[in-house]
C-alpha positions in Angstrom: 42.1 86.1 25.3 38.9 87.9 27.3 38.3 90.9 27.5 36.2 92.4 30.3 34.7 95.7 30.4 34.0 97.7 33.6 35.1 100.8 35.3 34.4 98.7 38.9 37.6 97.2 40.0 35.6 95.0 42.5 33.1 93.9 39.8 36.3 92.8 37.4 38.0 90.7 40.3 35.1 89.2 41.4 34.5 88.4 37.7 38.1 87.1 37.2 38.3 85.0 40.5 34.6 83.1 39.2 36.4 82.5 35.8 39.2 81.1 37.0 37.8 78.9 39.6 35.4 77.8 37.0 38.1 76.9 34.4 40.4 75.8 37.2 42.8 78.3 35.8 45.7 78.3 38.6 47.7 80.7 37.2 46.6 84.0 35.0 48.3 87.1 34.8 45.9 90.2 33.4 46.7 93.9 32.3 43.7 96.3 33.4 43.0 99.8 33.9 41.1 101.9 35.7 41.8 105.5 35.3 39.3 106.8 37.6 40.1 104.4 40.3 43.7 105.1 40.1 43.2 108.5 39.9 41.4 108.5 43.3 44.1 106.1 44.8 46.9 109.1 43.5 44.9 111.8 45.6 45.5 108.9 48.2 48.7 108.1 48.6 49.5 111.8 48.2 47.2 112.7 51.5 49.8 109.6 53.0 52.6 111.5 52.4 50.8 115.0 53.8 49.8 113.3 56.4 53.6 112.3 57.1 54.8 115.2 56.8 52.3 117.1 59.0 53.3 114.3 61.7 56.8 114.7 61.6 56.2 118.7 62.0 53.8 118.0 65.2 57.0 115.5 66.7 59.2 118.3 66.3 56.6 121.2 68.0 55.9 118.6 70.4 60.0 118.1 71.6 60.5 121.8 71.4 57.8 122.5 73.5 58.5 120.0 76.2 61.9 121.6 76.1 60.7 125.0 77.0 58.2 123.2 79.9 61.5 122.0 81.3 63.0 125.1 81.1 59.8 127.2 82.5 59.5 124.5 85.4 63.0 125.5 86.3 62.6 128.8 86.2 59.1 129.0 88.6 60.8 126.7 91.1 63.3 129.1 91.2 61.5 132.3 91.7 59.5 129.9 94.0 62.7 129.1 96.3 63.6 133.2 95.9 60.3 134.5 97.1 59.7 136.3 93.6 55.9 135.4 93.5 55.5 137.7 90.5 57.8 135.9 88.3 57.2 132.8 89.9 53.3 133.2 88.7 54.1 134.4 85.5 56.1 131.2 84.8 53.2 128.9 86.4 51.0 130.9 83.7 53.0 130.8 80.4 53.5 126.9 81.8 49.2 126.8 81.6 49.9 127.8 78.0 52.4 125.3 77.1 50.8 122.6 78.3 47.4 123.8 77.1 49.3 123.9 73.7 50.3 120.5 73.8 46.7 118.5 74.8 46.0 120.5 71.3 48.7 119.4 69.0 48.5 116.1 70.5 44.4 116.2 69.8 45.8 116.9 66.1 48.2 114.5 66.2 45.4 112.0 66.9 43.1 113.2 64.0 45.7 113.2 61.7 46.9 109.9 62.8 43.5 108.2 62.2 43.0 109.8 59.1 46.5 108.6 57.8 45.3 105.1 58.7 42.0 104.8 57.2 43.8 106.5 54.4 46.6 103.4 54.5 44.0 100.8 54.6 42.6 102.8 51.0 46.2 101.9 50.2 46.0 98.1 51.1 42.4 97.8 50.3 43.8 98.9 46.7 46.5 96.4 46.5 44.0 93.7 47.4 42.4 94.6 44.9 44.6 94.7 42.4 45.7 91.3 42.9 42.0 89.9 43.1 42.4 90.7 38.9 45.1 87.8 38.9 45.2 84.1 39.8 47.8 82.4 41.2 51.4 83.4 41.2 50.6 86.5 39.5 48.6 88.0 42.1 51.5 87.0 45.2 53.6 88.8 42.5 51.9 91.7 42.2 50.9 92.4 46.1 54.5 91.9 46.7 55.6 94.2 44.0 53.0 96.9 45.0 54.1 96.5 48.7 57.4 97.3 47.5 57.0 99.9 45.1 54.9 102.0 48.3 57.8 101.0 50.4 60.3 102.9 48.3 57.7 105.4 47.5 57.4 104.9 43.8 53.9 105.5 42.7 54.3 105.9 39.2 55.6 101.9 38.8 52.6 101.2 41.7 50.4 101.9 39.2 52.3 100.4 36.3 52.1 97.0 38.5 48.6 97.4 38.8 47.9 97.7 35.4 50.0 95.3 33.5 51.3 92.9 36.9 54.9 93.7 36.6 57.2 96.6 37.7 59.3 96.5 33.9 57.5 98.6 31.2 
């Protein structure tokens, strides 16, 4: 039994791979913590989830207001055809709005996209990592179990795979 300790998760893995390959260990299942590391990884996957959420809002906006385009388009065409230049401007107008509206939320939508992948790749760079503090079989284990435990959105056993290698208390 070694014990290595270090709050740099990067300094431990690289530190466990060496050993390994050293002893020609093939197969070595570790428990570590770092509290401060998963801490940081928590505030994360919780930006992931706002980030989520604030895209799902901007689909719905987005739909909504290319609903009421529709509709206004309809409408100016209309007064167009009936010679009602007044209305017919004032629909060509609030249509300006919209669509001035929409280059903004999708400019948003952009940001927050790129942000919500540089804050997945935190996510994966994290797993990685993880598994680089096991050799072997452990380590496919645990990236597989961590892939799954973000696919059903269960952070609390994420981190109990990263710290111990398995999902079970």
């Amino acid at each position: 039994q070694i014990s290595i300790n270090t709050d740099d998760i990067d300094l431990a893995g690289d530190i466990i791979q060496s050993m390994a390959s050293f002893l020609a260990i093939e197969d070595l299942q570790v428990e570590a913590d770092f509290p401060a590391y998963f801490e940081e990884l928590r505030k994360v996957l919780v930006k992931v989830d706002e980030h989520h959420a604030v895209n799902q809002r901007l689909t719905a906006d987005m739909a909504e207001h290319s609903n009421l385009i529709r509709s206004m388009l309809v409408q100016a065409e209309d007064a167009r055809l009936l010679g009602d230049m007044k209305n017919m401007k004032t629909r060509y107008s609030e249509l300006y709005d919209l669509n001035r509206d929409l280059i903004n939320q999708y400019k948003i939508r952009c940001n927050n996209h790129t942000e919500l992948l540089n804050n997945l790749k935190a996510v994966n760079q994290a797993i990685q990592r993880a598994g680089r503090l096991r050799v072997g079989k452990p380590k496919t284990q645990v990236i597989s179990a961590c892939r799954d435990a973000i696919r059903s959105n269960n952070f609390n056993t994420l981190f109990r795979i990263m710290r111990v290698g398995t999902a079970s208390s």
